[in-house]
C-alpha positions as CSV (number, residue, x, y, z in Angstrom):
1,X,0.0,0.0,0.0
2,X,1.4,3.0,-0.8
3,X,1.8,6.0,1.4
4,X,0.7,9.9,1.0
5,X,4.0,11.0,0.3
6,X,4.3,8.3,-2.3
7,X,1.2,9.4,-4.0
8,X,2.5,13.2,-4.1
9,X,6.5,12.1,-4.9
10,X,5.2,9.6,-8.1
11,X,2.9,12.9,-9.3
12,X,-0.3,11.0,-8.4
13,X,-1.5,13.4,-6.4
14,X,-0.3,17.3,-6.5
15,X,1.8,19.1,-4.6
16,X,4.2,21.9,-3.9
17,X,7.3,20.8,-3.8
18,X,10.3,23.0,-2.8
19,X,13.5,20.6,-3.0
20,X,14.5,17.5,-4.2
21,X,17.6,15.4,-4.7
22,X,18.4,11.6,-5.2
23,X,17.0,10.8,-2.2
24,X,15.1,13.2,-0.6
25,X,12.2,15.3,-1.4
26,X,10.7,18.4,0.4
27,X,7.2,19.9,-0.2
28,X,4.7,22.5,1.4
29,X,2.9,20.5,4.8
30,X,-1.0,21.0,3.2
31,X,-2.0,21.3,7.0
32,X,0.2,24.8,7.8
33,X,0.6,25.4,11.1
34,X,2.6,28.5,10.3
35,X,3.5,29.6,6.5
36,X,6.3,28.2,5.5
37,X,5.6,24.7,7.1
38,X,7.7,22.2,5.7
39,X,7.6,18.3,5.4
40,X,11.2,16.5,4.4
41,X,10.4,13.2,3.5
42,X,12.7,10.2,1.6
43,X,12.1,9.0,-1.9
44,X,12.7,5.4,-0.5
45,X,9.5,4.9,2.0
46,X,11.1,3.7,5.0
47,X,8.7,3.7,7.5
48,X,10.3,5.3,10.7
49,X,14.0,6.8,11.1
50,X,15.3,3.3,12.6
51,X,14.5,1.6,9.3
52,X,16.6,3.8,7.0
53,X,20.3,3.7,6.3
54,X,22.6,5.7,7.4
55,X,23.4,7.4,4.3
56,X,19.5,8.2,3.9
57,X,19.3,9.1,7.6
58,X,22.3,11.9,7.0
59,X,20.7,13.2,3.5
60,X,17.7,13.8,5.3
61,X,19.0,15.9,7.7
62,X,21.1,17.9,5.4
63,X,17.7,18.7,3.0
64,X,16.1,19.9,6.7
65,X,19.3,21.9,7.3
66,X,18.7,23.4,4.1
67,X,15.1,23.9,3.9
68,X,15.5,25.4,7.6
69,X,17.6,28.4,6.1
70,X,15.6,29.1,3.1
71,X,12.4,29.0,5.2
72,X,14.2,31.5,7.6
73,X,15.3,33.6,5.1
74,X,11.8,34.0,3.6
75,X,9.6,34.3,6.6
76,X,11.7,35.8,9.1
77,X,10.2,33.7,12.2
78,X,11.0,34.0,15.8
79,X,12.1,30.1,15.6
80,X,12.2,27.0,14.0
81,X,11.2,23.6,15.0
82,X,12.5,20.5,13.5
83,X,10.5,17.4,14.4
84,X,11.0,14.2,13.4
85,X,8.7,11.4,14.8
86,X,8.4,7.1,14.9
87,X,5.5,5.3,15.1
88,X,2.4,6.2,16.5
89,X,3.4,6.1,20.3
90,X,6.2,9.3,19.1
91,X,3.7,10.9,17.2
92,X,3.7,9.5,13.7
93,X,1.1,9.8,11.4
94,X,1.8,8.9,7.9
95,X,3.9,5.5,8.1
96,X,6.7,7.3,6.0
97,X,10.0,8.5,7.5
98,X,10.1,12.3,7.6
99,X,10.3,15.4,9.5
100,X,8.9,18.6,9.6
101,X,10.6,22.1,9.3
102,X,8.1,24.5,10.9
103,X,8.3,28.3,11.6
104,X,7.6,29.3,15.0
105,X,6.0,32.5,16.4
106,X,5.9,33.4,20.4
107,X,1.8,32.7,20.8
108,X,1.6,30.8,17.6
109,X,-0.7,28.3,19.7
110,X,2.1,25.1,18.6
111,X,2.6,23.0,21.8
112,X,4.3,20.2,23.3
113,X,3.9,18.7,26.7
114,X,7.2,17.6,28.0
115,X,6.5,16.0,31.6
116,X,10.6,16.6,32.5
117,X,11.4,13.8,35.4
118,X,14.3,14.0,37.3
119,X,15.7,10.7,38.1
120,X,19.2,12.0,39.1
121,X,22.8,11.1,38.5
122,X,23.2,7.8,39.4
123,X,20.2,6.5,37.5
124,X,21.1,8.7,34.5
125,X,24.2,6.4,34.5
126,X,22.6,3.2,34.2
127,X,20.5,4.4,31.4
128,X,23.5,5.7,29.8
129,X,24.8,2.0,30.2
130,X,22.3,0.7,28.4
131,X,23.0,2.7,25.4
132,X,25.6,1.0,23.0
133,X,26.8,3.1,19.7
């Protein structure tokens, strides 16, 4: 089954795109939160960021860096937010690795509930331990 993104990429469905490269295509979120919203998305449609190479994984993130600057040059916000989400439990809506570049304005009513714990040092280390790279 074939994704949105798919759909708009192949021409199926239009869009307005605003980069594009070997790998990685960039196009106007039809759902604007602010003007100038952004999606980055990959040609290849790996469903979360965990399932794309690494190659992929840095492309995308050099398109966002791009995009970013060009979408700050032309709409002058207050801030930028890059998301990037996996899955439905982090957010995920469209079963297609991507992220979103989008424009942020002090009262723009964009919000994200971040219930900060503190479990303190020791603990931090035996997370940390868990982690190998």
């Amino acid at each position: 089954m074939s994704t949105v993104f798919e759909k708009l990429l192949s021409g199926e469905w239009p869009c307005a795109k605003v980069y594009e490269d070997d790998r990685i295509f960039a196009f106007m979120d039809a759902g604007q939160v602010n003007d100038g919203h952004v999606i980055v998305a990959t040609k290849q449609p790996f469903e979360t960021l965990l399932d794309m190479d690494e190659d992929t994984a840095a492309a995308l993130m050099r398109a966002a860096w791009k995009i970013a600057r060009a979408v700050q040059a032309a709409f002058e916000p207050e801030g930028i937010t890059v998301l990037q989400a996996n899955r439905p439990a982090g957010w995920q809506t469209v079963p297609h690795a991507h992220l979103h570049v989008l424009p942020r304005y002090a009262g723009d009513g964009v919000d994200l509930t971040w219930p900060r714990k503190e479990p303190g040092l020791e603990r931090l280390h035996e997370l940390a331990a868990r982690i190998c790279v």
